[in-house]
N, CA, C and O atoms as a GROMACS GRO file, in nm:
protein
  428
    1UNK      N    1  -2.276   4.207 -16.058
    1UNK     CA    2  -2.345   4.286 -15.960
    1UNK      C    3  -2.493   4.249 -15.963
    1UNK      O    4  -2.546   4.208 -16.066
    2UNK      N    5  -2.550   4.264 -15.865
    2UNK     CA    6  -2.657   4.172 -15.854
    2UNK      C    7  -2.754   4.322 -15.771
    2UNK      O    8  -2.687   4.386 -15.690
    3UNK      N    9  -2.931   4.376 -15.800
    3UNK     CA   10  -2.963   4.461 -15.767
    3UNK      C   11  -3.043   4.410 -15.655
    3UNK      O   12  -3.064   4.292 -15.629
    4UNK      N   13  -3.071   4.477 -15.612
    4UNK     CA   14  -3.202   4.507 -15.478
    4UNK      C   15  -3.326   4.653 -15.516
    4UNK      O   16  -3.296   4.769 -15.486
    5UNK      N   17  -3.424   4.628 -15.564
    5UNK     CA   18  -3.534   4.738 -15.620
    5UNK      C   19  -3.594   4.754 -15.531
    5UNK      O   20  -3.674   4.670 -15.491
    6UNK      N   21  -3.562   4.923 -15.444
    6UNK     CA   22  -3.653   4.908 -15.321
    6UNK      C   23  -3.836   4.912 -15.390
    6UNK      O   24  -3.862   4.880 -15.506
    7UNK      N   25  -3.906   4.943 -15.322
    7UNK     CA   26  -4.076   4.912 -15.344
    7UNK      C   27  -4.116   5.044 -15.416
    7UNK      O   28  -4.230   5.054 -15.461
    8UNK      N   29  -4.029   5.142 -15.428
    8UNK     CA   30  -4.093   5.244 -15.570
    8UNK      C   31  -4.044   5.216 -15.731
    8UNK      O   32  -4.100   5.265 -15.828
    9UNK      N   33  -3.951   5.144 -15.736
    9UNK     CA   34  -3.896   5.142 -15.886
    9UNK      C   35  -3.975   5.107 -15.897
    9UNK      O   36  -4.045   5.058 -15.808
   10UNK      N   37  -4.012   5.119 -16.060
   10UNK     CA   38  -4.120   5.091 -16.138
   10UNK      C   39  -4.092   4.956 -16.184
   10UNK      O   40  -3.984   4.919 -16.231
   11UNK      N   41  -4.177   4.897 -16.169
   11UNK     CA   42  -4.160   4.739 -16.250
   11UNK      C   43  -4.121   4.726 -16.387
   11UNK      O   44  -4.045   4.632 -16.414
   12UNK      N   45  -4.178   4.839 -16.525
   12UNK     CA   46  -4.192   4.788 -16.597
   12UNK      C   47  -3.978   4.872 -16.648
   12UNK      O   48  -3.940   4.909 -16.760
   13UNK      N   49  -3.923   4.872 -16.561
   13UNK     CA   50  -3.768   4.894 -16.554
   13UNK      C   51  -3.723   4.770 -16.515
   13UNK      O   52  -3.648   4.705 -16.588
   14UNK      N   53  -3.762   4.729 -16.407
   14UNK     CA   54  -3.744   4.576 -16.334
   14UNK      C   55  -3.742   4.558 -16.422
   14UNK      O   56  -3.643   4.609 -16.474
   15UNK      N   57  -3.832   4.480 -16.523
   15UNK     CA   58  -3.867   4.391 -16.622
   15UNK      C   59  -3.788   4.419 -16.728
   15UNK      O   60  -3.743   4.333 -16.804
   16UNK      N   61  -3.762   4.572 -16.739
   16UNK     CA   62  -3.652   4.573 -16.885
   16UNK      C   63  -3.506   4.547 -16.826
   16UNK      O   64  -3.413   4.536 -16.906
   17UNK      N   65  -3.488   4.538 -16.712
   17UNK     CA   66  -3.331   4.492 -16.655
   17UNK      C   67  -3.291   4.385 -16.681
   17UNK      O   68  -3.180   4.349 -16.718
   18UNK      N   69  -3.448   4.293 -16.646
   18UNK     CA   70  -3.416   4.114 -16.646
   18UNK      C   71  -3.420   4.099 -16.838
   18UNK      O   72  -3.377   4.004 -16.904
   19UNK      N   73  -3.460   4.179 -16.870
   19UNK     CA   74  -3.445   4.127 -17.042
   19UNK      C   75  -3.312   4.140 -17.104
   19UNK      O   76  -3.261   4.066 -17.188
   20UNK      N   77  -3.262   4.255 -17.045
   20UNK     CA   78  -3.125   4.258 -17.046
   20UNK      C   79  -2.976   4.126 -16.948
   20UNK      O   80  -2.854   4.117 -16.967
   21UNK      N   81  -3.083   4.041 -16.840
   21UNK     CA   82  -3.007   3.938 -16.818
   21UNK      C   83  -2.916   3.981 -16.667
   21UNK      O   84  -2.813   3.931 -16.622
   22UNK      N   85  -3.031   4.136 -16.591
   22UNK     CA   86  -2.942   4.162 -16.481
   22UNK      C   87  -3.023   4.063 -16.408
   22UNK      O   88  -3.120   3.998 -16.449
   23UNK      N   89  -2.950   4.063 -16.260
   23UNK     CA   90  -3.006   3.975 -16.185
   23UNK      C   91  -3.101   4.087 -16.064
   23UNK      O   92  -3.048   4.180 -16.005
   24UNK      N   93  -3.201   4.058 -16.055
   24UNK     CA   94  -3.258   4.226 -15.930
   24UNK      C   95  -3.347   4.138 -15.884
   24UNK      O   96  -3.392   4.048 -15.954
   25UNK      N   97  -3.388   4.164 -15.724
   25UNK     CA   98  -3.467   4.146 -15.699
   25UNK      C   99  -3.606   4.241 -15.653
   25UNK      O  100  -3.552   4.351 -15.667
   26UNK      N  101  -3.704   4.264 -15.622
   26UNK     CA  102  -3.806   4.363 -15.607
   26UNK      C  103  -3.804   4.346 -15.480
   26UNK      O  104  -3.757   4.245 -15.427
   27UNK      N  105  -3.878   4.488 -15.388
   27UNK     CA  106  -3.911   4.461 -15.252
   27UNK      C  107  -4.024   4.357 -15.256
   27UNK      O  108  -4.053   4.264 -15.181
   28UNK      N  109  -4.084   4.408 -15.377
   28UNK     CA  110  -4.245   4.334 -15.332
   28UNK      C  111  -4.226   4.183 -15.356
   28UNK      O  112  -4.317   4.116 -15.307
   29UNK      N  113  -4.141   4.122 -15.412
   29UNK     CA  114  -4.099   4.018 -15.479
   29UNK      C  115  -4.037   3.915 -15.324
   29UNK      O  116  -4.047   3.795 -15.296
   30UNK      N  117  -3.970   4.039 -15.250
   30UNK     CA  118  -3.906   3.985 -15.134
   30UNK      C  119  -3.976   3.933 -15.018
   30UNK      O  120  -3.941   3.848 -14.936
   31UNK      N  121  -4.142   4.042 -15.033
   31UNK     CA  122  -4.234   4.039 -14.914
   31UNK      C  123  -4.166   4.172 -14.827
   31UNK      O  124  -4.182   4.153 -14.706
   32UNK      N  125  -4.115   4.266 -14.849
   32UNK     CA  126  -4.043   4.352 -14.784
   32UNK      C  127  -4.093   4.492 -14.764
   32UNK      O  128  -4.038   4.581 -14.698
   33UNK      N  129  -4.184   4.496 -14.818
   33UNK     CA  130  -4.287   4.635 -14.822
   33UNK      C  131  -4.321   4.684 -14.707
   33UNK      O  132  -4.391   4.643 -14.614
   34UNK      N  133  -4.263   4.778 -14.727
   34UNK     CA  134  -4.277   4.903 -14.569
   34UNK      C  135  -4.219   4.916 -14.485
   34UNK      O  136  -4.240   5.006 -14.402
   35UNK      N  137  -4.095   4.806 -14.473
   35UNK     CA  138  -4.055   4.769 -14.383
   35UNK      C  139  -3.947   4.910 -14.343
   35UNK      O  140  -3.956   4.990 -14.436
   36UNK      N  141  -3.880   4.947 -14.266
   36UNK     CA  142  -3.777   5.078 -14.228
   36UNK      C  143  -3.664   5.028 -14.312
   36UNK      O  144  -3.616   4.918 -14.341
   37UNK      N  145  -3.632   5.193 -14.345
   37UNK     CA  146  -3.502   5.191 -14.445
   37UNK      C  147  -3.376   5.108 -14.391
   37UNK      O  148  -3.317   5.026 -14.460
   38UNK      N  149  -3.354   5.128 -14.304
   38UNK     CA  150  -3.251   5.038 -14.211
   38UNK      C  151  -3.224   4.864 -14.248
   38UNK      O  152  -3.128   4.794 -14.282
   39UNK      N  153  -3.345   4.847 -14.222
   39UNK     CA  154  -3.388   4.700 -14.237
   39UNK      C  155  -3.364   4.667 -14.391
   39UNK      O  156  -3.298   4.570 -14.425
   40UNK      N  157  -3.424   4.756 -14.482
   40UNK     CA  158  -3.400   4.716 -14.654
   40UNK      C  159  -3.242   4.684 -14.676
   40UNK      O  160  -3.190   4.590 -14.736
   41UNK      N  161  -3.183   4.797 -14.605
   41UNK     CA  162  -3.029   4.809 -14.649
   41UNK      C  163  -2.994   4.683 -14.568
   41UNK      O  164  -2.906   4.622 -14.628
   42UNK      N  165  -3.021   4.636 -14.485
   42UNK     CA  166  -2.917   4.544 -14.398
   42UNK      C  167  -2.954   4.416 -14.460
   42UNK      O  168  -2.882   4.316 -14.456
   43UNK      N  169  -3.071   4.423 -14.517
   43UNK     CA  170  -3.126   4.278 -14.640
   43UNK      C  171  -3.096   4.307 -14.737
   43UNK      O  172  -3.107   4.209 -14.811
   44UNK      N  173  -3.044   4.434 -14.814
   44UNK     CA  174  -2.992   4.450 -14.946
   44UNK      C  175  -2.825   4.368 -14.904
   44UNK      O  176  -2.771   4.263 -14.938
   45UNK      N  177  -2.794   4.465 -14.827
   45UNK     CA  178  -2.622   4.388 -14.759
   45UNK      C  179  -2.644   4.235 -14.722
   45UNK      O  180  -2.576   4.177 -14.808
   46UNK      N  181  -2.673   4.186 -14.682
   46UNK     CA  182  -2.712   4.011 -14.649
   46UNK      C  183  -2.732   3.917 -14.785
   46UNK      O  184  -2.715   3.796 -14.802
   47UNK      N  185  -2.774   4.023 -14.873
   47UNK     CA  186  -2.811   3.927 -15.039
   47UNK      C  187  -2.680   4.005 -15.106
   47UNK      O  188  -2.652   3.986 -15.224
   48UNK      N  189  -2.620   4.074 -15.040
   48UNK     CA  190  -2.509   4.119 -15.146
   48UNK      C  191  -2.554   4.184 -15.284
   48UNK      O  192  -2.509   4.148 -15.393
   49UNK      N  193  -2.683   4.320 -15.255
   49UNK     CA  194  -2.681   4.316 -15.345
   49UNK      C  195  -2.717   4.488 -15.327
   49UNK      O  196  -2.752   4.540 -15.222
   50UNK      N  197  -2.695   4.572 -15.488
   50UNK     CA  198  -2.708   4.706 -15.443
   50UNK      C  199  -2.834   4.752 -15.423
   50UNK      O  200  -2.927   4.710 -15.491
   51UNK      N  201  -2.851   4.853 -15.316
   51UNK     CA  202  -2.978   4.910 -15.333
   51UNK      C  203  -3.033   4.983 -15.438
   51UNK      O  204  -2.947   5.070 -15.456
   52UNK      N  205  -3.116   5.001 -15.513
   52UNK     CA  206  -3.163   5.101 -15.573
   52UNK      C  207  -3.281   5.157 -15.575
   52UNK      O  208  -3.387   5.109 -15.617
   53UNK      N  209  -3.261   5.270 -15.524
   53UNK     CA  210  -3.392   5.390 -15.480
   53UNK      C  211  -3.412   5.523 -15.534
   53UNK      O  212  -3.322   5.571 -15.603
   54UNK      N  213  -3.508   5.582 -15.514
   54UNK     CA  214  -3.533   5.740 -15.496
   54UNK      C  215  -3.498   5.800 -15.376
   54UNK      O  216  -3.450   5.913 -15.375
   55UNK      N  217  -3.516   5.738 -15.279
   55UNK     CA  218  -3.496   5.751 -15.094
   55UNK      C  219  -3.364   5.870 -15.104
   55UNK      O  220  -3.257   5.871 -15.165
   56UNK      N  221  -3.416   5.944 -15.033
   56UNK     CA  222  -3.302   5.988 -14.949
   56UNK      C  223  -3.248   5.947 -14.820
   56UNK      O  224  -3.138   5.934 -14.766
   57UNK      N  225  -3.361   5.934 -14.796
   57UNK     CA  226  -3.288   5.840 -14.657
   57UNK      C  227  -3.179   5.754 -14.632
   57UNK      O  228  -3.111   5.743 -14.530
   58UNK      N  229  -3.168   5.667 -14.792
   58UNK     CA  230  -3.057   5.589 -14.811
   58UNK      C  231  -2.921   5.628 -14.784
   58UNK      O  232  -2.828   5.560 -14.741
   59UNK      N  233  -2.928   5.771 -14.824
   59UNK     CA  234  -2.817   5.872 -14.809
   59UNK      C  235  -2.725   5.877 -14.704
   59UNK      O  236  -2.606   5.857 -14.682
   60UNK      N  237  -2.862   5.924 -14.631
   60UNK     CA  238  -2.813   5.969 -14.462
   60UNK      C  239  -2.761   5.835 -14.411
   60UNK      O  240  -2.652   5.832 -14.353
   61UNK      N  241  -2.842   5.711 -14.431
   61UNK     CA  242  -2.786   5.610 -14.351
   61UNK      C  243  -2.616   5.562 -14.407
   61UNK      O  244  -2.524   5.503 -14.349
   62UNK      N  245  -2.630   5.619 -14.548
   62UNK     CA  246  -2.436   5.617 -14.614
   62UNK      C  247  -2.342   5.698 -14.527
   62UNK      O  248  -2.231   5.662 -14.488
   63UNK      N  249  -2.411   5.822 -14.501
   63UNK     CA  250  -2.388   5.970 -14.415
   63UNK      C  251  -2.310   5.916 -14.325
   63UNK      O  252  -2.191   5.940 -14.301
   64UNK      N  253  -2.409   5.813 -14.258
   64UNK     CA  254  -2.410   5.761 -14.054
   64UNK      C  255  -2.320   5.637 -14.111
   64UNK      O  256  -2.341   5.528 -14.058
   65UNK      N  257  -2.231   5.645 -14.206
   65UNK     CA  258  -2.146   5.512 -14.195
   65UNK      C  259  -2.208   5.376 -14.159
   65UNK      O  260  -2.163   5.304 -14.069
   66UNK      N  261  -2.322   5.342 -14.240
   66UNK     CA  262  -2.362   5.246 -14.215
   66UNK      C  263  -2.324   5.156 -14.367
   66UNK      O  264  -2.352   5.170 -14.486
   67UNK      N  265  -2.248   5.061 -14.285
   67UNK     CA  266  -2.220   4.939 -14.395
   67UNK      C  267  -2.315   4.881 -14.517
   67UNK      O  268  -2.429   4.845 -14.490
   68UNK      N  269  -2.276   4.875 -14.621
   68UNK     CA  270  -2.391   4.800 -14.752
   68UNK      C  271  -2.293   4.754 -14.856
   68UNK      O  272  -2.170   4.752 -14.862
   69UNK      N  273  -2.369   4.727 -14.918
   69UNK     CA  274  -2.334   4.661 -15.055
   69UNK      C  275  -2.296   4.784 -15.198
   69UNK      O  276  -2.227   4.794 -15.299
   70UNK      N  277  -2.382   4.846 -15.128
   70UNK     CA  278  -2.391   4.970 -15.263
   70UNK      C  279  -2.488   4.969 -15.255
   70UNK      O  280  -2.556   4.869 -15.235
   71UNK      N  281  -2.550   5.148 -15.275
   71UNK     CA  282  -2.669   5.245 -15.313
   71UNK      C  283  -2.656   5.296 -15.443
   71UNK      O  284  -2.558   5.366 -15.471
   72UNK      N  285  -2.765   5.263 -15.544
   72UNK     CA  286  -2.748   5.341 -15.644
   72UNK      C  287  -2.872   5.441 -15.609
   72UNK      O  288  -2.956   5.411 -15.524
   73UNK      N  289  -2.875   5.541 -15.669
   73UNK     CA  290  -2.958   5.656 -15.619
   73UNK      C  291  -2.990   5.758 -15.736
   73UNK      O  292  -2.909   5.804 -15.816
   74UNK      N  293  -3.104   5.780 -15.730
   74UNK     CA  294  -3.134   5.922 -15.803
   74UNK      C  295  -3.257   5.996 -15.782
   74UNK      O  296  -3.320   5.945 -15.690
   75UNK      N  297  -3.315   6.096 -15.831
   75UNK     CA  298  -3.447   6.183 -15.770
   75UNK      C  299  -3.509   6.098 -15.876
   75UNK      O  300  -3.476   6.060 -15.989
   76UNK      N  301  -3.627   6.080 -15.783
   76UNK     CA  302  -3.732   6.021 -15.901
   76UNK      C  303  -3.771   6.038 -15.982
   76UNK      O  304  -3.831   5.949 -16.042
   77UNK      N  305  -3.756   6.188 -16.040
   77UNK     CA  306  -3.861   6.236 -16.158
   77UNK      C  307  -3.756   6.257 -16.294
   77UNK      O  308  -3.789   6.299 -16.405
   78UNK      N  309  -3.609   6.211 -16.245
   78UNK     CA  310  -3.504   6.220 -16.339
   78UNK      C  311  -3.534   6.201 -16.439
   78UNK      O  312  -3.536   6.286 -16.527
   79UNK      N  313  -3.575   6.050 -16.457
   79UNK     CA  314  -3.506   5.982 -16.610
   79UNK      C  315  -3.653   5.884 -16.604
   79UNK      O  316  -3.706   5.826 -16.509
   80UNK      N  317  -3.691   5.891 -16.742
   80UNK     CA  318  -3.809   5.805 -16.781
   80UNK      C  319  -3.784   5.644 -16.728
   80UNK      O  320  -3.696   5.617 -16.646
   81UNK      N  321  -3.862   5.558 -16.781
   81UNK     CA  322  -3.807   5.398 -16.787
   81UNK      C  323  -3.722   5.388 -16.822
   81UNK      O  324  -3.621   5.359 -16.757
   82UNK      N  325  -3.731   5.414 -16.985
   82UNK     CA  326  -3.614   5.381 -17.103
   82UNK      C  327  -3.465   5.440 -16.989
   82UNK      O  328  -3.371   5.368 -16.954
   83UNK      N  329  -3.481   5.552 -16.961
   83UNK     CA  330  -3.368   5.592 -16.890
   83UNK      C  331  -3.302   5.537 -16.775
   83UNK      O  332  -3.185   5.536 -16.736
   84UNK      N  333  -3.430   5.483 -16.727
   84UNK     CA  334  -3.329   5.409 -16.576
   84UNK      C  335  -3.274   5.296 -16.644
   84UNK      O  336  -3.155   5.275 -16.621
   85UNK      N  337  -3.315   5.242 -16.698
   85UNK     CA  338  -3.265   5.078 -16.731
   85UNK      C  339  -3.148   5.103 -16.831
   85UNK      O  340  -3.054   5.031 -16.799
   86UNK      N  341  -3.114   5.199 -16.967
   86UNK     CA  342  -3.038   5.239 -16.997
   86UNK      C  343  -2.909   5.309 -16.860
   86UNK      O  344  -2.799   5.255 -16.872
   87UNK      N  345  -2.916   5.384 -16.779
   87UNK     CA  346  -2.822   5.405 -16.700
   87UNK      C  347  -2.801   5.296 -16.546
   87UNK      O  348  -2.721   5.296 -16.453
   88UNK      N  349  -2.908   5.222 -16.578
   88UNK     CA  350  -2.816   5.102 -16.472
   88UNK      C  351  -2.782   5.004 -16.549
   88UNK      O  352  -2.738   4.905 -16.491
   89UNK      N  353  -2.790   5.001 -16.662
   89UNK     CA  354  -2.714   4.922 -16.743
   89UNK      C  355  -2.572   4.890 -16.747
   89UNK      O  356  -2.489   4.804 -16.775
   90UNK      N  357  -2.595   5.026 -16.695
   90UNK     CA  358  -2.412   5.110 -16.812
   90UNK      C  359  -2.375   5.092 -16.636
   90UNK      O  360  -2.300   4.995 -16.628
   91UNK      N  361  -2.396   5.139 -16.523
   91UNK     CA  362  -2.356   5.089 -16.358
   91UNK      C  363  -2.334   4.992 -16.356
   91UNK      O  364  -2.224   4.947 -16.325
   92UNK      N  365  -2.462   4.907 -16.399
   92UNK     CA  366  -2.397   4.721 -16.407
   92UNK      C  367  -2.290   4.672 -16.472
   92UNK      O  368  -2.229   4.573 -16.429
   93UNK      N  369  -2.248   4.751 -16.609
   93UNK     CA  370  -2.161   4.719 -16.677
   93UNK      C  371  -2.017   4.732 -16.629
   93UNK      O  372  -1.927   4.649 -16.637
   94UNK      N  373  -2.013   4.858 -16.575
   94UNK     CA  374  -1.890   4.956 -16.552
   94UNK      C  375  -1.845   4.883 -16.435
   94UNK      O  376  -1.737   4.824 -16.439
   95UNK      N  377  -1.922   4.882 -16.325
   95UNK     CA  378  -1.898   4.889 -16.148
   95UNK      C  379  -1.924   4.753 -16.108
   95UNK      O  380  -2.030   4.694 -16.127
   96UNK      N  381  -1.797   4.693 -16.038
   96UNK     CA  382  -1.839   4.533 -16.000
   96UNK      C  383  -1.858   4.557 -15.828
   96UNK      O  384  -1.878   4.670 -15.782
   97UNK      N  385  -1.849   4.437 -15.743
   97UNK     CA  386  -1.945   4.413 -15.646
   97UNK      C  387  -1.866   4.514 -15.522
   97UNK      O  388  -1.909   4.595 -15.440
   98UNK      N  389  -1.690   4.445 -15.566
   98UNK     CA  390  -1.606   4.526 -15.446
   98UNK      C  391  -1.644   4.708 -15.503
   98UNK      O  392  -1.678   4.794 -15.421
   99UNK      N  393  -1.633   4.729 -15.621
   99UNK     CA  394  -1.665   4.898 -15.674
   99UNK      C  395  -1.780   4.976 -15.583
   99UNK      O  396  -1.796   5.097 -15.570
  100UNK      N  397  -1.860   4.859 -15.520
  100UNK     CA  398  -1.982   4.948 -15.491
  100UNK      C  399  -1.999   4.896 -15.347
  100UNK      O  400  -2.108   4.912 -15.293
  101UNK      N  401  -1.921   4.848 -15.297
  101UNK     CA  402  -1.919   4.827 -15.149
  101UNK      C  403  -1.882   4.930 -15.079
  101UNK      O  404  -1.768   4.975 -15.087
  102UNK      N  405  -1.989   4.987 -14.988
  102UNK     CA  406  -2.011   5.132 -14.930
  102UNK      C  407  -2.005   5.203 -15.033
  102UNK      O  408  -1.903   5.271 -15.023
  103UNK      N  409  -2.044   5.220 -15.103
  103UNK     CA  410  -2.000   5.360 -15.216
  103UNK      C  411  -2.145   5.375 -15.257
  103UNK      O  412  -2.210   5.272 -15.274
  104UNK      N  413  -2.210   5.512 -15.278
  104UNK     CA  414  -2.300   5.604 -15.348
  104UNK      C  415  -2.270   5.611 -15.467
  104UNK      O  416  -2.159   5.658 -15.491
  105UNK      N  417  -2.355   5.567 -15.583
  105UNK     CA  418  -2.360   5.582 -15.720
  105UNK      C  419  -2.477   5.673 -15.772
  105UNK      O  420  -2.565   5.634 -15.848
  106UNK      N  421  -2.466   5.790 -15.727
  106UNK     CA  422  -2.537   5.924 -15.837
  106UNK      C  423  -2.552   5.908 -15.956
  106UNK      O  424  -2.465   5.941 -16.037
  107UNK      N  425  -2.665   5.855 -15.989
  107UNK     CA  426  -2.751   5.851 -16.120
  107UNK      C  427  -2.802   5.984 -16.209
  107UNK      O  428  -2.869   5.967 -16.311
   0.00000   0.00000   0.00000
């Protein structure tokens, strides 16, 4: 499974993902900053890869049956660093590419 970091994850999670050997890419990394939620997801879906946000918006567009790769999702103020990268670890580990095609993963 391969990620998509929309433009709020924190980098220094990015950075503990790739030490762990996931493959993610950043918005900012993409040139993709600001662009409408719509547009992220339909370039997260095109790279085959899951979204992962704070967004709710991501939601609604799951809501409106809009096709992706997979959303992983959670409120932002959840889980420290150590915590996100520890629980998308364990997503990356568990859930392969067909697992998360259209499907919401609640963090």
């Amino acid at each position: 499974m391969r990620f998509y970091m929309d433009q709020h994850f924190p980098g220094p999670a990015s950075q503990g993902l790739r030490r762990h050997g996931v493959d993610l890419l950043t918005a900012q990394e993409a040139g993709r900053c600001g662009l409408p939620d719509s547009d992220q997801l339909t370039f997260a879906t095109a790279e085959e890869r899951v979204l992962v946000t704070f967004d709710t918006d991501f939601l609604e567009l799951h809501q409106a049956e809009v096709q992706h790769a997979g959303i992983a999702w959670c409120p932002e103020q959840k889980y420290s660093v150590g915590q996100l990268i520890q629980t998308l670890l364990l997503v990356h580990g568990v859930l392969d590419r067909e697992g998360m095609r259209n499907h919401v993963e609640h963090l």
